[in-house]
C-alpha positions as CSV (number, residue, x, y, z in Angstrom):
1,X,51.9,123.4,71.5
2,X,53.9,125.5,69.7
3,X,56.2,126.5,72.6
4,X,56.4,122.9,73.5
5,X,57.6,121.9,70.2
6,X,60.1,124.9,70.1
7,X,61.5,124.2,73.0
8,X,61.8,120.5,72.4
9,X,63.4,120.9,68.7
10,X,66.5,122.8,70.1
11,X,67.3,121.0,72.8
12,X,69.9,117.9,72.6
13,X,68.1,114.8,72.4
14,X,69.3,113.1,75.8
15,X,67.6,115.9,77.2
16,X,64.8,116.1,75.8
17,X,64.5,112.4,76.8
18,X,64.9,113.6,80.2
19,X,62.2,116.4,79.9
20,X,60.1,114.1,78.9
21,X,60.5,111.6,81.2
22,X,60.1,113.9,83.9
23,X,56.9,115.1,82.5
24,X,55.4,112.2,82.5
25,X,57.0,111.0,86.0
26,X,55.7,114.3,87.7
27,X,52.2,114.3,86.5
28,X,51.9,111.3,89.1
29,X,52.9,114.3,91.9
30,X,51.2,117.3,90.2
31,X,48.3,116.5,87.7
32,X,48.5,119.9,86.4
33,X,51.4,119.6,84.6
34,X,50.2,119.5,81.2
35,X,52.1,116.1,80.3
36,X,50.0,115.0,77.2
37,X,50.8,118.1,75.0
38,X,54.4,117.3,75.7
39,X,54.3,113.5,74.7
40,X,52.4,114.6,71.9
41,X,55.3,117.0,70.7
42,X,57.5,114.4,71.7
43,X,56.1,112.5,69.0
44,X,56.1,114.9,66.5
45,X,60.1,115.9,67.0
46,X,60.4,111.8,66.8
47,X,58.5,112.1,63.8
48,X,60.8,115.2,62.5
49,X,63.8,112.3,63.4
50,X,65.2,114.6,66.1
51,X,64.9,112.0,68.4
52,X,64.0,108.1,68.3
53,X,60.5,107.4,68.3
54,X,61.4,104.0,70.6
55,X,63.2,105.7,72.9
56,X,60.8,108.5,73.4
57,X,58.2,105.8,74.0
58,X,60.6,104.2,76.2
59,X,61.8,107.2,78.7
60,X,57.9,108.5,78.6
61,X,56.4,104.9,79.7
62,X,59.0,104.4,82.4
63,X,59.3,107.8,83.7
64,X,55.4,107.8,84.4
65,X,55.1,104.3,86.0
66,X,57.8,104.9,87.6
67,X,56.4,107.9,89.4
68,X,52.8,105.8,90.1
69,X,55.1,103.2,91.4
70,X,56.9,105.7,93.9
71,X,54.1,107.0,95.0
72,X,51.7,104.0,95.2
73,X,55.0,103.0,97.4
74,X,54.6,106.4,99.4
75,X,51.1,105.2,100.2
76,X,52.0,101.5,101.5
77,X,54.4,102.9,103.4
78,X,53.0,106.0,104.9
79,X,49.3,105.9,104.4
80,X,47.9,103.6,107.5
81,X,49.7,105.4,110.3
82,X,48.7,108.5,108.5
83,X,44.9,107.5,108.6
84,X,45.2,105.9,112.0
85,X,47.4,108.1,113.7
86,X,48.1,111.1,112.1
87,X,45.7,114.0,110.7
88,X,44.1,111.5,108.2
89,X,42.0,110.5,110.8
90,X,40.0,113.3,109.9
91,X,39.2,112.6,106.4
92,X,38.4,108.8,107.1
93,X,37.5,106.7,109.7
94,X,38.2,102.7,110.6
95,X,34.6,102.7,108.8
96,X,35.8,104.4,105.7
97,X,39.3,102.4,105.2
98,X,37.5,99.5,105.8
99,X,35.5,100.5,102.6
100,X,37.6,101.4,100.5
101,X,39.7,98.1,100.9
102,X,37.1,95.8,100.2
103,X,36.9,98.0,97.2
104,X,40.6,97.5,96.2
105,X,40.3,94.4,97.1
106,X,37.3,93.6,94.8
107,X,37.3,96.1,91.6
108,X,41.4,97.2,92.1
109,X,42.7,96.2,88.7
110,X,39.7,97.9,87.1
111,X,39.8,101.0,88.6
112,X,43.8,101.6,88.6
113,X,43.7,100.8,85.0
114,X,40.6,102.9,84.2
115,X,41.6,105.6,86.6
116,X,45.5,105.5,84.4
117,X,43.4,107.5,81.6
118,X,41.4,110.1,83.8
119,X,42.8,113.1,84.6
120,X,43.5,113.7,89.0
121,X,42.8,110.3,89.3
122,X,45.9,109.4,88.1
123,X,47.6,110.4,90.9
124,X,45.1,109.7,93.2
125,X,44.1,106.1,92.5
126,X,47.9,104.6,92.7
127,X,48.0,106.3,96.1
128,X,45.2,105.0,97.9
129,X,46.3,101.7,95.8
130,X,48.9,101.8,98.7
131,X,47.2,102.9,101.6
132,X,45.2,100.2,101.1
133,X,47.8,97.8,100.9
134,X,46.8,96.5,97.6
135,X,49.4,93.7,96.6
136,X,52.0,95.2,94.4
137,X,51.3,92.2,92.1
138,X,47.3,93.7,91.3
139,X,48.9,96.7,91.6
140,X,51.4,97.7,89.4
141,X,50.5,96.0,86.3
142,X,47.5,97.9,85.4
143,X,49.7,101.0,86.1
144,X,51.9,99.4,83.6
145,X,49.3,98.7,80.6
146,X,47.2,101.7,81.4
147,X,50.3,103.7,80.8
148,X,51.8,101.6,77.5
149,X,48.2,102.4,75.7
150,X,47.9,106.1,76.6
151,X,51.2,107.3,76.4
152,X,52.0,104.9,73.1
153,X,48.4,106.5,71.6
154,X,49.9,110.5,72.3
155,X,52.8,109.4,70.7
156,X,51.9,107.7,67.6
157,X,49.1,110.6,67.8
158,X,52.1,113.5,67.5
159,X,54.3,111.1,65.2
160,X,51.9,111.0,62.9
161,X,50.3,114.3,62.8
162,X,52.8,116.3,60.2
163,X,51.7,119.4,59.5
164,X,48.5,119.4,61.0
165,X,50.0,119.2,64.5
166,X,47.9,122.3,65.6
167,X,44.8,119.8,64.6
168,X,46.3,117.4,66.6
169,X,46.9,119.9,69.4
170,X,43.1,121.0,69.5
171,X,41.7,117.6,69.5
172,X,44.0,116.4,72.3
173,X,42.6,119.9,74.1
174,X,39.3,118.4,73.3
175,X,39.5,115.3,74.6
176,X,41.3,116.6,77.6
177,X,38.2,118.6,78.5
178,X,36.4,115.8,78.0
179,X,37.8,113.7,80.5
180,X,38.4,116.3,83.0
181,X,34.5,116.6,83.1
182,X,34.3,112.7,83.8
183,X,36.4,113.4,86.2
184,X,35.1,115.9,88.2
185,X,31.8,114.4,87.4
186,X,33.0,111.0,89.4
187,X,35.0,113.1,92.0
188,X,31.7,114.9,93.0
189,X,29.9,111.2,93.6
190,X,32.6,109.8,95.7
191,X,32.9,112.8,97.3
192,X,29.2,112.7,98.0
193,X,29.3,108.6,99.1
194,X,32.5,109.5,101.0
195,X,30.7,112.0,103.0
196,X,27.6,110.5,103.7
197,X,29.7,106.8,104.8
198,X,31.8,109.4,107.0
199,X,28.0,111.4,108.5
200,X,27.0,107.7,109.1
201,X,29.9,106.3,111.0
202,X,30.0,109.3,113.3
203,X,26.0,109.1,113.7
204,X,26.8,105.6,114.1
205,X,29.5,104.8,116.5
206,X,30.8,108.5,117.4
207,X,34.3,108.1,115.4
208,X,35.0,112.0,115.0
209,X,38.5,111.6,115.0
């Protein structure tokens, strides 16, 4: 945290807009960029009145739903031929798409909007949102709210923490873990459903590939 907050003092502030909204864009792409401590320090330099509190709120909200947007676009666009056609047809059969589209279909606004605040599943849930072909309509506004909240709660979170930013820091770390366990917790049983579905449909009807 304290590298993060060094590094953001000293820069200028449009580019430490920029930083941030990258961060938050590229989390979308690679989960293990460590987005939150930097929204939080962008809260606290907002708080220091390096830069505007609005505008960090701003650049961090649309930099990340725009990146869930591109690549819940990525998916729409690329994801059937890839599961059809290409080496997706590996991971899931007709059986398995099937599935999980009368999933989206049914609980999509939940989970994207749920999924928005777990860590890996933020990047993976928008995706599939795509393959899918979930309606941009169901889509894209639980990105959108899922985002405002978490993002706007890091922020006020750093903005208000003062001196006891290194509090702040370690309870963020906390929660962090927290959620990463839920995560890998729920990863594990669709992993588990996933595979036995996919057992089934190959026992089934002999769709290996």
């Amino acid at each position: 945290m304290e590298r993060a907050l060094s590094f953001l003092t000293e820069l200028p502030a449009p580019l430490a807009y920029g930083l941030l909204a990258a961060g938050a864009a590229i989390e979308n792409i690679l989960p293990v960029v460590p987005a939150d401590t930097f929204i939080v320090a962008g809260g606290f330099i907002a708080g220091l009145g390096a830069v505007h509190p609005v505008g960090v709120f701003g650049v961090v909200w649309g930099g990340n739903v725009g990146g869930a947007v591109a690549v819940y676009g990525a998916g729409r666009r690329y994801g059937p031929s890839f599961f059809r056609t290409g080496p997706g047809r590996r991971l899931a059969g007709e059986h398995q798409m099937e599935r999980l589209q009368a999933f989206y279909r049914r609980w999509g606004l939940v989970a994207i909007f749920l999924a928005r605040f777990l860590p890996g599943f933020r990047a993976v849930v928008p995706v599939f949102a795509g393959v899918t072909q979930l309606e941009p309509s169901r889509a894209i506004p639980p990105m959108a709210v899922a985002s405002a909240i978490w993002y706007g709660a890091l922020l006020q979170i750093g903005y208000l923490g003062g001196d006891n930013i290194e509090a702040v820091a370690a309870t963020l770390e906390q929660a962090n873990r927290g959620l990463l366990i839920a995560s890998a917790v729920l990863a594990a049983l669709i992993a588990g459903v996933w595979w036995r579905a996919r057992r089934k449909s190959r026992g089934g009807n002999g769709d290996a590939d």
